[in-house]
N, C-alpha and C positions, 0 to 999 in steps of 0.2 A: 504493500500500500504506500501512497505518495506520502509525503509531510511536509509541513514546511521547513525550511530552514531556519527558521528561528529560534527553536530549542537548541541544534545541533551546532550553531553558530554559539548563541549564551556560553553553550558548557564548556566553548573552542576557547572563550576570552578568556573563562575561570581556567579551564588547566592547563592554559599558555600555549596551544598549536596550533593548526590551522586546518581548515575543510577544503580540499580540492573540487573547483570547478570544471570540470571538464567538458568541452563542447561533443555533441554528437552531430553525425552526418548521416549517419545511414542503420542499418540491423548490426550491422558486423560491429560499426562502434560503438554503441549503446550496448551488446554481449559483454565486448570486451570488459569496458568499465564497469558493468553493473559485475561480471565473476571476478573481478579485480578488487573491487569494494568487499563483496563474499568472501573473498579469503584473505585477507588482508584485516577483516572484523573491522571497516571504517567505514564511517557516516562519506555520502557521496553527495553531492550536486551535478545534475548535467545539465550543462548549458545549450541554449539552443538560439543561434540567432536568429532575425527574420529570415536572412537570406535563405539558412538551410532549412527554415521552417517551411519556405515556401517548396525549396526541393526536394525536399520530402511530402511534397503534395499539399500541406496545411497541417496548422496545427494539431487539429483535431487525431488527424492520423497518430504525429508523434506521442501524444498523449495514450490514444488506446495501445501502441505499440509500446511504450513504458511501462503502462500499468499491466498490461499480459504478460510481459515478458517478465518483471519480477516476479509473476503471479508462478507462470508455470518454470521459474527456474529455483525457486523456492529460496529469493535473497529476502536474509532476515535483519541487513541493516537498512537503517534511515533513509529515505532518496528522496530527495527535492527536484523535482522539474522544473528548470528555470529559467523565463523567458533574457535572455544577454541580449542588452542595448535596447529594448525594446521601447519603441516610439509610444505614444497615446495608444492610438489605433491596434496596434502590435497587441499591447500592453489590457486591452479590453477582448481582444477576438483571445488570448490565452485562458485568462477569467474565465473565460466561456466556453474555452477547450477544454479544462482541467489539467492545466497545470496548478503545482501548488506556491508553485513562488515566478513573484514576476520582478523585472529592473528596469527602472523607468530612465530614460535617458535625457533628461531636460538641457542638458550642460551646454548645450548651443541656445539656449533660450535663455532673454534677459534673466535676470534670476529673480525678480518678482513673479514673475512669468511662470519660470519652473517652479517656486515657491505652489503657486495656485493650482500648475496642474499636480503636483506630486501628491499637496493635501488634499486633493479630490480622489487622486488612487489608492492614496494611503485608508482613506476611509470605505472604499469598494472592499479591500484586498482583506480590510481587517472583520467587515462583515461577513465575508466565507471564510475566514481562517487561512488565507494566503498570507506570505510574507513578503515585503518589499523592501525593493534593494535602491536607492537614488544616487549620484553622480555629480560631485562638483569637481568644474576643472575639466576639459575635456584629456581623455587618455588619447598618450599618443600613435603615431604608425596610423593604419589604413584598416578602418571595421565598416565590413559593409559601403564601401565609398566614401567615408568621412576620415579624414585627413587631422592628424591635430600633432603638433610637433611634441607634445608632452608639458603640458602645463600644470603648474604647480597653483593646489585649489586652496584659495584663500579661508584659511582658519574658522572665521567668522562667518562666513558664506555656510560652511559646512556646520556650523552650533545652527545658521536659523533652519537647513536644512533636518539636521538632524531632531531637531524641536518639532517637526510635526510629527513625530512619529514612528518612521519609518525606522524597519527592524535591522538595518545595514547599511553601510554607505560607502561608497565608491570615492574617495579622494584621490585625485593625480597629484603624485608624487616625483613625477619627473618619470615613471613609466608611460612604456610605450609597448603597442600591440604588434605582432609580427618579427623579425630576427631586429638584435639592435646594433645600431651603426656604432665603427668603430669607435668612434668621437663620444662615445656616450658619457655623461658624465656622472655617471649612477642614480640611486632612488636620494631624497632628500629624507633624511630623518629629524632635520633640525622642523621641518616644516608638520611631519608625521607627529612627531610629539607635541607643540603645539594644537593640533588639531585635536589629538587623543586626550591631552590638558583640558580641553574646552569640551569633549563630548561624552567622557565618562568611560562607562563600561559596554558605549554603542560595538559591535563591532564593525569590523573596518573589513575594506575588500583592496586585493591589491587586483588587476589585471593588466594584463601584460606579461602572465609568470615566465613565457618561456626566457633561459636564454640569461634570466639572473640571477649575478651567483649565490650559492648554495648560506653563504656567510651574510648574505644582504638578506637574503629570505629567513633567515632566523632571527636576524635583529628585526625585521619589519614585525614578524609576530611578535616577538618578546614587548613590542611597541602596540599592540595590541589588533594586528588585521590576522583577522580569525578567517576569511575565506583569503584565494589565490585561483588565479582563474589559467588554467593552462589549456591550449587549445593548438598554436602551431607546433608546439612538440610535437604531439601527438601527432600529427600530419607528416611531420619530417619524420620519425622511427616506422609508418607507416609505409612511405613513399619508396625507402631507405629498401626497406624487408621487401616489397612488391618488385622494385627494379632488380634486385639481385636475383630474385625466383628466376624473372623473365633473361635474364643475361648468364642464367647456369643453362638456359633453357630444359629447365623444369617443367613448363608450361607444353614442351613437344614430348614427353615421357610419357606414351600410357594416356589415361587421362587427367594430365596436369593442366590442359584447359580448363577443363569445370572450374566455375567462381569460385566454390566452396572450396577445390585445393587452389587454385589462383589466389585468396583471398587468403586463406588462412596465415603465410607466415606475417603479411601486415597487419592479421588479426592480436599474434602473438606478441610481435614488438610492441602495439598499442601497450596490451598489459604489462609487459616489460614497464613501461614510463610509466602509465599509471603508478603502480607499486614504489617505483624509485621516488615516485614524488610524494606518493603517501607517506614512506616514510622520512622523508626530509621534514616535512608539515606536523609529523609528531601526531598523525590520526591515527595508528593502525594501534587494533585494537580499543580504541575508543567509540564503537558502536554500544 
């Protein structure tokens, strides 16, 4: 059964680790993560953007595809379905898909702006018992066509934010989505702790996780962001494992065409990263 992320997030701030976000695209990586999460004994989140919401035919579909698939795999931890970046629009057709947790993406909108629409979904989301996730600062690199170099979200933007409610929040920290450029000049924690000053025991989200380092992602929880949202990892260890099958020419062996063995060793890498990052995050075993 779904839940939201709000419990699993709470207990992330109290014993200091963090919940992995993971995007899905399709059956194969939604298996993965959910028998990843199963043996590993950790609470999961999957992520799911519009984009692939839409490639995957509509929300609706990912939704029943979740909830049957924990049903008849017989996973006994926590899973949140959770709508990533999700616009207004996005953010209402989920509501009504059955997901359990949605993220409202205002950060391009003045912030009085986003201010009105979050506390309007803050109060949809808290009437079903969904959890919501809000956004100051836009995160950097390329999501879905939006472009943000990695801006660092004003403290106070994020307390009025965080004052309506809402059960998590998205601060840029100088991360950025997709691989990061050499130049990068890492995440800001001067700017992190301030904001954690100001908002209490909210927890925080980092996204962007692929790609930083393993020392910056511990300090970022010990600072108190209890989710981490990883999504082109997962893509590279996939792409990584798929290209090798096809260049042992494994795929001309027998029947190494079928998707199901075409598919499988990018099934495996996936769970490979999974697992490495659950335990970096300090989840496993905390279902």
């Amino acid at each position: 059964m779904l839940v939201s992320a709000t419990e699993m997030l709470n207990k992330a701030v109290a014993g200091k680790y963090a919940v992995g976000q993971f995007n899905i695209n399709n059956l194969e990586w939604t298996k993965a993560i959910l028998q990843t999460a199963e043996e590993c004994k950790s609470p999961v989140i999957l992520g799911v953007s519009e984009g692939a919401g839409k490639y995957m035919t509509g929300f609706k579909t990912v939704a029943a595809m979740v909830s049957a698939m924990i049903e008849d795999l017989g996973i006994t931890v926590p899973v949140a379905l959770h709508l990533d970046h999700g616009s207004y629009d996005g953010c209402m057709k989920c509501i009504e898909a059955g997901f359990s947790s949605v993220m409202f993406d205002g950060s391009h909108y003045p912030i009085d702006e986003n201010i009105a629409k979050t506390k309007e979904l803050v109060d949809i989301c808290h009437s079903k018992g969904l959890s919501i996730e809000a956004e100051v600062g836009s995160i950097g690199g390329e999501e879905d066509g939006v472009v943000g170099a990695g801006e660092i979200a004003d403290p106070n933007e994020c307390k009025m934010i965080a004052d309506l409610g809402v059960d998590f929040l998205a601060a840029g920290i100088g991360n950025i989505h997709g691989k990061y450029p050499a130049n990068w000049k890492g995440l800001d924690f001067d700017a992190l702790g301030k904001t954690k000053n100001l908002i209490g025991d909210l927890p925080l989200v980092l996204h962007g996780g692929t790609g930083i380092p393993a020392d910056m992602i511990k300090t970022a929880i010990s600072l108190g962001v209890a989710k981490i949202n990883v999504n082109t990892e997962c893509q590279l260890y996939f792409q990584a494992a798929t290209r090798k099958y096809i260049e042992e020419g494994k795929d001309l062996e027998g029947k190494g065409f079928d998707p199901r063995k075409l598919l499988a060793p990018g099934c495996a890498a996936i769970k490979e990263i999974v697992k490495e990052k659950m335990e970096l995050f300090g989840s496993v075993n905390k279902a």
